[in-house]
N, C-alpha and C positions, 0 to 999 in steps of 0.2 A: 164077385165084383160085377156091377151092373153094366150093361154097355150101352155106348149112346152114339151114334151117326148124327153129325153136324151139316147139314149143307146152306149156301149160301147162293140166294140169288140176286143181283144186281153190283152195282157199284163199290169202288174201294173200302169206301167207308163200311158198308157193309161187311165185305171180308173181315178189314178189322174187328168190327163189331161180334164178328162168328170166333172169332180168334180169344175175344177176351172170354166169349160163352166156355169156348174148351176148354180155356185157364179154369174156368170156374168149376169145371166138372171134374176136371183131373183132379183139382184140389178136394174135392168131398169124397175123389177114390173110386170114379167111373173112370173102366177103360171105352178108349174112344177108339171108334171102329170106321171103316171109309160106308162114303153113305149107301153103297150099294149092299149092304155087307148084313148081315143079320144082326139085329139092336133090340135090346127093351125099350128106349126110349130114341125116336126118331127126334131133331129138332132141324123147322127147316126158319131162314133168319130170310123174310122176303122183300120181294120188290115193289111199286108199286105206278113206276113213272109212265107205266100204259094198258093198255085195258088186255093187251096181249101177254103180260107179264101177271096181273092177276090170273087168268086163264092155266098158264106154266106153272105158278102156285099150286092152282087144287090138282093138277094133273099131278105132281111131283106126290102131294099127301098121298091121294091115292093109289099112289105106285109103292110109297112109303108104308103105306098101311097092308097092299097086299105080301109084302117081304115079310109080315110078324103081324099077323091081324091079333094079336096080345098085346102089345106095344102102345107106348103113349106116346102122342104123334103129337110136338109140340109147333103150332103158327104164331109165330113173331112178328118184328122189323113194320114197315111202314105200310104194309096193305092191311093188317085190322089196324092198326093206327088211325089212317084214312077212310077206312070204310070199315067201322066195328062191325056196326050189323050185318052187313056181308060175309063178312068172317067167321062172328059167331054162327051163320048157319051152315057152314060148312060142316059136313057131317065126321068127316073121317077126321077132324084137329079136337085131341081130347082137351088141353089146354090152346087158349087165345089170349095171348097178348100183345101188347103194343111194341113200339119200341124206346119207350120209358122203363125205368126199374128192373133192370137187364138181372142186378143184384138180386133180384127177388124168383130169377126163374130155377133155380136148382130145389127152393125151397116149393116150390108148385111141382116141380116136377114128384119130389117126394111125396106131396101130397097126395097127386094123383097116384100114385102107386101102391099106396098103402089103400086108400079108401075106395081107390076105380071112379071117385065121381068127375064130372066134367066139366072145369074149369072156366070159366069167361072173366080174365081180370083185365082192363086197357085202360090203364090212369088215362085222364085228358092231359095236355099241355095247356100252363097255364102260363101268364103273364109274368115275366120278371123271375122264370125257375133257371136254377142252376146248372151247369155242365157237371151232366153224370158220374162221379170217380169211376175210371178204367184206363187201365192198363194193362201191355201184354209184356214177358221178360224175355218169349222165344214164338217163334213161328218156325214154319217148313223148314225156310232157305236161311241160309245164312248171309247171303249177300244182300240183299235190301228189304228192309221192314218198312211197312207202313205205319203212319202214328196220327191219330185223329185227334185235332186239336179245335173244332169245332162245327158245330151241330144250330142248325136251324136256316130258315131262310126268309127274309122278309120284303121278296122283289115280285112274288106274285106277277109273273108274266104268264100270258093269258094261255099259255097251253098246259102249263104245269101244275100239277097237285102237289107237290113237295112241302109249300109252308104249311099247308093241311096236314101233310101227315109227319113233319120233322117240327113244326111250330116254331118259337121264334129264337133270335140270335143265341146263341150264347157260348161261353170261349173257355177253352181249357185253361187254370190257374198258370203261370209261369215256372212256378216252382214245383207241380206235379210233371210236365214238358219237362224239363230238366232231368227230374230223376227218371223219368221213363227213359230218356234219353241214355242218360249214362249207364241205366241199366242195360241198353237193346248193346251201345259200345262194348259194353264189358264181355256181352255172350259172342262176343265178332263180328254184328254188322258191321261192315262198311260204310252202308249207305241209308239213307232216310229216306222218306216221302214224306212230308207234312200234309195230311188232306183234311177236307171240310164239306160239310153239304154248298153252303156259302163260304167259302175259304176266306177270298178277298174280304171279308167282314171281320176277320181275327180283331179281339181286342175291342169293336167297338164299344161293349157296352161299360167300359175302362176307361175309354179314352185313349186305347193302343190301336195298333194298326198290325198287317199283320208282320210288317218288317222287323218288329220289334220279335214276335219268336225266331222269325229267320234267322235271324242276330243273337239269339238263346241258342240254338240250334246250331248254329258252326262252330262256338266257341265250347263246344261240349267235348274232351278230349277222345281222342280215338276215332271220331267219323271224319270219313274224310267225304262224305258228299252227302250236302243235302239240296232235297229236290221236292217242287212243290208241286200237289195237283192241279186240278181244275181250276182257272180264274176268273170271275166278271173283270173285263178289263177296265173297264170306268174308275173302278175302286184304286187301281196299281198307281202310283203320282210318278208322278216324274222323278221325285228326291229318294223315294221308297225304291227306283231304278237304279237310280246311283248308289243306293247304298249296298244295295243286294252287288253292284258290279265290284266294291271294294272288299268283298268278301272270298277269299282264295278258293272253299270249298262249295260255294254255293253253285251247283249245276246251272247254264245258260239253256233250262229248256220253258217254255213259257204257253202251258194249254191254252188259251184267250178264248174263251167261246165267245164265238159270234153268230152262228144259228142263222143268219144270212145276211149276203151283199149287198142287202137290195134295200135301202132307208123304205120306203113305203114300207116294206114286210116287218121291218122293224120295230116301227111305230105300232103298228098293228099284234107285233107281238109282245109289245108293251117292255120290251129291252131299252134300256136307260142310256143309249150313245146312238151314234150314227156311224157311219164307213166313214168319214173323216176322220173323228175322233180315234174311231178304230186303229186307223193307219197310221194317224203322229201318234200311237201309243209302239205300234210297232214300228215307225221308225225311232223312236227316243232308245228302244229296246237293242238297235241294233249298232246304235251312236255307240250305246254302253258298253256291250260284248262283243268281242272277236267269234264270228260265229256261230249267234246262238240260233236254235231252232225253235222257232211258231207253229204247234201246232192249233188243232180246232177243231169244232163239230158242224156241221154243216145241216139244218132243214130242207126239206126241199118238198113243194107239194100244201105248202101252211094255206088254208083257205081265204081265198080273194088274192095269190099269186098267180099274176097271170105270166105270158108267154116273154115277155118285156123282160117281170118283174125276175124272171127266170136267167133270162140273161145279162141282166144287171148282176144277178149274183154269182153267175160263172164268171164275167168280167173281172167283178173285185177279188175274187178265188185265184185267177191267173195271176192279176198284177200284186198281191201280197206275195205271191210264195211261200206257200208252207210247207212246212217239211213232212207235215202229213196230217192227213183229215179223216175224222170221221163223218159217212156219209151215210144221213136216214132218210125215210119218206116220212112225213108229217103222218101219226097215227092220234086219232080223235081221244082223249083219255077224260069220259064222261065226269061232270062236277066240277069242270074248267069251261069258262066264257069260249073258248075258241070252237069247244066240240059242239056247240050251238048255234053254231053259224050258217047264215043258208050257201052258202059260198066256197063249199067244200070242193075239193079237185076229187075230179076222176080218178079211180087205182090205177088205170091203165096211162094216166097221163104222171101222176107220182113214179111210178113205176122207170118210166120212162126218163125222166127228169135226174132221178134217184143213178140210172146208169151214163146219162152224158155228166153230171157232174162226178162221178167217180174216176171218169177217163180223164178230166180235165184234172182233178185233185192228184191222180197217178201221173201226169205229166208232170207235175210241180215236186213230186214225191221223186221221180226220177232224175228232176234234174239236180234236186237240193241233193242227193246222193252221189252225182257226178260229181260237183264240186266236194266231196270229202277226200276224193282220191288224192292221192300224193301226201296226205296229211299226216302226220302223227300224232295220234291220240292214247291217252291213259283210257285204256278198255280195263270194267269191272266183268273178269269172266264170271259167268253163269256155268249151271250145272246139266244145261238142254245141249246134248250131244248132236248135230249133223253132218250129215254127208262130208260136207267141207269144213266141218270143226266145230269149236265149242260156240256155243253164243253171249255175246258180252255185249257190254253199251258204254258207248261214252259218255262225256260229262253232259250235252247236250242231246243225251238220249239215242242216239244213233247204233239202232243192231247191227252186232259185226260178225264175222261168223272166222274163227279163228283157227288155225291148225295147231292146236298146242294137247300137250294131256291134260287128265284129269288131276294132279297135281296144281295146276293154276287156278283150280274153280274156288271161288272167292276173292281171289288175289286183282289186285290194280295193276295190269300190268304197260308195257308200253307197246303201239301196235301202229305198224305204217299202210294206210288204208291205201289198196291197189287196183279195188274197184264194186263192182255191183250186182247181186244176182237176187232175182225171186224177193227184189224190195229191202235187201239189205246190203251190207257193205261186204266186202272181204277185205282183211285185216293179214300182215305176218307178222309176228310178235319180233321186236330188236331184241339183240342183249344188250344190257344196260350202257357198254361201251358204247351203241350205234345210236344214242338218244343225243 
């Protein structure tokens, strides 16, 4: 039986993406092996949103390659996508594909094994193609699957490569969502994720939105949560808010990237709202739900932000409150208008900027935490053991860290948060009589 190491670098969708590869392998009767592991066939599924994550690519091959210099060492996902020629001349990737016709890689891989010759196949994206068929019926954990429900992106903001290398909109059928759906139920998830490279775009090219899978998605018997990734918040309406709030199982957590505070940086980064808009989105959000949580990704460092433009965006960082943020330094990701710019910030002042907004983002992390104390929440325990107990999440995404056994992991159970350590909650489980 032949064996194969799968690794995955970058985003959700990614993972997913590595997850339906495994299905695919297992089913032609490869055992799969963890990636550090000795393999006939390596496959790594890559990233490509920065010039430092191409770099971790060829490093990974070539760490790949020295584990079984015999081995076919397959390069995927969105970095030859984006940059075929690139890729192609990578020396240690026997096979180079895109992240098109995912279907077609078990049948290259054989190829390559049988004849040893060295592969270069990267379909382009073209205009008006279809969402890929895939799906997965198990993953790792049993308590939350991810499930990709669309692919592309056509907002070209001026620091990202992505519609380059994911091409344009396009949205998983409703009735494939569905069966995936009740198949992930049947194996014992609990919980969903719905993600997208462009989420917020679900449906468009139908004339749906994405409210309408959300609303496929809750009524699929046996989940009892579902929860969405990343959002452009411009795309979310107001009515798509209320609707998502009439739905029992639907999680109150809401990613909104806003990449910054500051309208000048915005423009500039060719993002499609402003910090007003921004804010009646998040309060329309908060009219809806009884305590949901906003998180976000945070820029910092974009060239032509000056020291102002700096703390115009730790301002609107304070006065939102989010429940937690991801915080980067602007990194130049060459073949994008922004990495051309004569206007670039200093590392040492990125750097800089990159640590007072994490202290500001931790204050708003610390307080949206205070306030869960006293509460009672339905916690999904997890199977990540600590010091102080299991780790679960609420409905609104909230890590709680539990004292219960290993008996609850999967289980929804009910949990009165008592307070906060190391950015999470601490939870003590009721019995059902004290709910």
């Amino acid at each position: 039986m032949p064996r194969i190491a799968l690794m995955t670098v970058g985003c959700k969708v990614n993972q997913y993406e590595t997850e339906v590869l495994t299905e695919l392998f297992r089913q032609k009767g490869y055992e799969i092996v963890p990636p550090d592991g000795e393999a006939d066939v390596y496959l790594l599924n890559s990233c490509t949103v920065t010039a430092t994550g191409d770099q971790k690519t060829r490093q990974l091959l070539r760490r790949m390659k020295r584990q079984n210099p015999s081995a076919v060492a397959v390069l995927t996902g969105c970095y030859p996508q984006a940059f075929p020629e690139a890729a192609a001349e990578i020396p240690e990737a026997d096979i180079v594909t895109g992240e098109l016709a995912r279907g077609k890689i078990p049948g290259l891989v054989e190829r390559a094994l049988q004849t040893h010759e060295r592969i270069v196949d990267i379909p382009a994206h073209t205009r008006g193609e279809a969402f890929e068929p895939m799906a997965v019926s198990a993953l790792g954990s049993r308590t939350r699957a991810y499930v990709k429900i669309e692919d592309g992106c056509e907002r070209y903001c001026s620091y990202c490569i992505i519609p380059k290398a994911r091409g344009p909109i396009r949205s998983k059928p409703a009735e494939d969502i569905r069966k995936e759906l009740e198949g992930l139920a049947a194996a014992g998830y609990k919980e969903v994720v719905l993600v997208g490279i462009n989420l917020s775009s679900y449906g468009k090219e139908w004339g749906l939105r994405l409210i309408d899978a959300v609303e496929l998605a809750c009524r699929v018997p046996g989940l009892k949560r579902v929860r969405l990734g990343s959002l452009e918040p411009e795309l979310l309406s107001d009515g798509d808010i209320a609707r998502m709030a009439a739905l029992p199982n639907f999680c109150p957590q809401f990613h909104l990237s806003l990449q910054s505070g500051c309208d000048r940086t915005l423009q500039s980064m060719n993002r499609h709202y402003d910090t007003a808009e921004y804010a009646r989105i998040v309060r329309v959000i908060r009219q809806h739900f009884e305590n949901p949580a906003i998180t976000t990704d945070i820029m910092v460092g974009f060239p032509g932000e000056t020291e102002d433009d700096f703390a115009a965006s730790v301002a609107f960082t304070r006065e939102t409150g989010f429940a937690k943020v991801h915080v980067f330094p602007y990194s130049p990701r060459p073949g994008t208008p922004a990495a051309n710019r004569p206007e670039q910030v200093p590392e040492p002042v990125k750097t800089r900027r990159a640590k007072e907004m994490r202290e500001a983002t931790e204050e708003t992390r610390d307080a949206f935490l205070d306030r869960m104390a006293g509460r009672v929440e339905k916690v999904l325990i997890e199977t990540t053991r600590t010091p102080l107990g299991y780790e679960g999440c609420t409905p609104n995404y909230t890590p709680v860290l539990v004292d219960c056994g290993p008996e609850c992991c999967g289980r929804i159970v009910p949990v009165r948060i008592t307070g906060r350590a190391d950015g999470r909650c601490i939870g003590q489980m009721l019995a059902p009589e004290e709910v």
